[in-house]
C-alpha positions as CSV (number, residue, x, y, z in Angstrom):
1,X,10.0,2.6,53.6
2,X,6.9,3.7,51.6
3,X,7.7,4.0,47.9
4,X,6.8,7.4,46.6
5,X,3.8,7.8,44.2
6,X,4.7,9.2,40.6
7,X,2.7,11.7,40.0
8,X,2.2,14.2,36.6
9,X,2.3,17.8,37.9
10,X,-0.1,20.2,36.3
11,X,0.9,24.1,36.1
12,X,-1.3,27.1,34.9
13,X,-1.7,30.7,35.7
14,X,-4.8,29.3,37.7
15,X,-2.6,27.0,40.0
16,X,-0.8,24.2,40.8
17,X,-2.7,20.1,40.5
18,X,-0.9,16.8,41.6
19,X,-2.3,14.2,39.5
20,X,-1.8,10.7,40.0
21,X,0.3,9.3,37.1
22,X,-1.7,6.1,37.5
23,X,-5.3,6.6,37.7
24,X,-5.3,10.3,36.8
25,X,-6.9,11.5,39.8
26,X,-6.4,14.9,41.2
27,X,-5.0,14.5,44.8
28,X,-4.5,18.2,45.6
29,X,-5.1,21.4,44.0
30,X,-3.6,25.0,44.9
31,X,-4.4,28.6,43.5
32,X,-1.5,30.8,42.2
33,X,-2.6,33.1,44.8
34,X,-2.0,31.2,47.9
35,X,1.4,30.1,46.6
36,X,4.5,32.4,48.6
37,X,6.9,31.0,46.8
38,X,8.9,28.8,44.3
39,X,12.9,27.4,44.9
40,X,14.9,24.6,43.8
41,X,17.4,23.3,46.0
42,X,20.8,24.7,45.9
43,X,22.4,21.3,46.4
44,X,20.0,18.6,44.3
45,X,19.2,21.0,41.4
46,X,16.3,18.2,40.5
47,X,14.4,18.4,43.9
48,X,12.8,21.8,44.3
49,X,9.4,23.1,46.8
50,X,6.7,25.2,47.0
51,X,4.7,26.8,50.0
52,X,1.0,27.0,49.9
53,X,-1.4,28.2,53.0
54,X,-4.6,26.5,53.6
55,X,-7.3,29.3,53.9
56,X,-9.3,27.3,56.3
57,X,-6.8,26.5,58.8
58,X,-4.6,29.3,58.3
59,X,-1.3,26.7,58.5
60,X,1.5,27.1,55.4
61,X,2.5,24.0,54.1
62,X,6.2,22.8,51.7
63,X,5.5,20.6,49.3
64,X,8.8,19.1,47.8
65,X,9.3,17.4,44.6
66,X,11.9,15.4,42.8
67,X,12.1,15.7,39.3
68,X,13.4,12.7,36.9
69,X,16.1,14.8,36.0
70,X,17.7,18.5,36.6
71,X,16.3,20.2,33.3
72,X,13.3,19.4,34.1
73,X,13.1,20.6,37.5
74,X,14.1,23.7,36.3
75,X,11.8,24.1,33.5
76,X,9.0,23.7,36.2
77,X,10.6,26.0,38.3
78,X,11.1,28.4,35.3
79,X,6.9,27.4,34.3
80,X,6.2,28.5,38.0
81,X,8.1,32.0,37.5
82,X,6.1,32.8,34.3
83,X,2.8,31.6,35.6
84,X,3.2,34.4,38.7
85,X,3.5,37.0,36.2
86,X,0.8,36.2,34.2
87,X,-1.4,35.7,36.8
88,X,-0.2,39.1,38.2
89,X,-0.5,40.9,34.8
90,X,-4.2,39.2,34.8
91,X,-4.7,40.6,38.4
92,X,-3.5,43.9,37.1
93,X,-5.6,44.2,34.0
94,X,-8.9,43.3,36.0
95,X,-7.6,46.3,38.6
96,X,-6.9,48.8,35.6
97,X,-10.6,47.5,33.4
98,X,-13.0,46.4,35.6
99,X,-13.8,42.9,35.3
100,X,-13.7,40.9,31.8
101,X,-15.1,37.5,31.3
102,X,-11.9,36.4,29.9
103,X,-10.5,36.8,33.5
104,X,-10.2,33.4,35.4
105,X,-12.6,33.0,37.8
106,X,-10.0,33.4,40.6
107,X,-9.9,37.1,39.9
108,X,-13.7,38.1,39.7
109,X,-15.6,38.9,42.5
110,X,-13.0,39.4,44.9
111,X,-12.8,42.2,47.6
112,X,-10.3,45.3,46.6
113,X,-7.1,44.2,48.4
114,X,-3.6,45.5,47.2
115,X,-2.0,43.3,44.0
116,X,1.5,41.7,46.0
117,X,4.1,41.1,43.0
118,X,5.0,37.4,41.9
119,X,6.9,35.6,44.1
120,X,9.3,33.2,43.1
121,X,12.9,31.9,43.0
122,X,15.2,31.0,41.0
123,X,18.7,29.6,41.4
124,X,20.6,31.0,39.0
125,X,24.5,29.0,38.9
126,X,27.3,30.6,39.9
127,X,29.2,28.6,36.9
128,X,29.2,29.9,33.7
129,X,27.3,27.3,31.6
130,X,29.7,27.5,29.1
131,X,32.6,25.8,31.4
132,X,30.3,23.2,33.4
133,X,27.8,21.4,31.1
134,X,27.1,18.5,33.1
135,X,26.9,17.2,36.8
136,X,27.1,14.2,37.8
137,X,26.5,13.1,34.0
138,X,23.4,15.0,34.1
139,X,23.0,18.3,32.1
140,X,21.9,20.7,34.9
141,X,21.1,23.7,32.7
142,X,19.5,24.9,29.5
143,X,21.9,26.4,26.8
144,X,22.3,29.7,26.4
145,X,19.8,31.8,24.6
146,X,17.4,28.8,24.9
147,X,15.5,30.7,27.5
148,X,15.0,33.9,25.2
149,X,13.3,31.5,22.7
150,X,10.8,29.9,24.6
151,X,7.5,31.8,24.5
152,X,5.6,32.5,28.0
153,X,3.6,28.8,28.6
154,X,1.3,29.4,30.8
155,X,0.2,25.6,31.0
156,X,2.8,22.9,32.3
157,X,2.2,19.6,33.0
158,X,5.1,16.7,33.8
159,X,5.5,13.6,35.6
160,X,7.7,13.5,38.4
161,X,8.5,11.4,41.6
């Protein structure tokens, strides 16, 4: 069986770059706005997926990941959510101002189409966090109240497997 490449996973209100953890090369690149949506999996909380669709052949393709542990998928799944809605709140403002240079290049010169809303999920547990801390000797979810004190980031990058 082929061993699966490491890679370092670069998130931004732009997009989505897999870069290989080894020579730093960017193997693929996606725009936030051709990304339908963001899940982890109900049963492995640290493998999670996102669909893209490839403009110039029209096809949709699921690109699945395993993170090193569960936090961390979550905190990219969680780095996904937020980099919708600013690049939705971005999309917005340009709609509402005209265009700004401060806009990412994404944005500008595109033809007047309807703004969909951010599309993403997240699992939230069904335990209380309080009463399950761990699975499988893994923590599988960030404290509570840790999520009000993280500020919106709207550039992620990790390595995964």
């Amino acid at each position: 069986m082929k061993k699966v490449p490491t890679i370092v996973l670069s998130v931004s209100y732009k997009g989505v770059k897999f870069i290989d953890a080894t020579n730093k090369n960017i193997i693929a690149e996606h725009e936030i706005r051709n990304i339908s949506c963001a899940a982890q999996d109900p049963e492995d909380l640290s493998t999670f997926a996102y669909i893209t669709k490839d403009l110039k052949t029209n096809h949709h393709y699921c690109h699945v990941f395993t993170a090193f542990d569960v936090n961390l998928a979550y905190e990219i799944i969680l780095t996904l959510g937020q980099a919708f809605e600013v690049a939705y709140q971005l999309a917005l403002q340009a709609r509402k101002g005209g265009h700004s240079s401060t806009l990412p290049e994404s944005f500008e010169n595109k033809p007047s189409k309807p703004i969909p809303k951010p599309r993403v999920s997240i699992r939230k547990s069904v335990i209380d966090p309080s009463e399950q801390k761990t699975l499988a000797n893994l923590p599988w979810i960030v404290e509570p109240g840790q999520e009000a004190k993280r500020g919106i980031n709207t550039k992620y990058e990790t390595t995964i497997f």
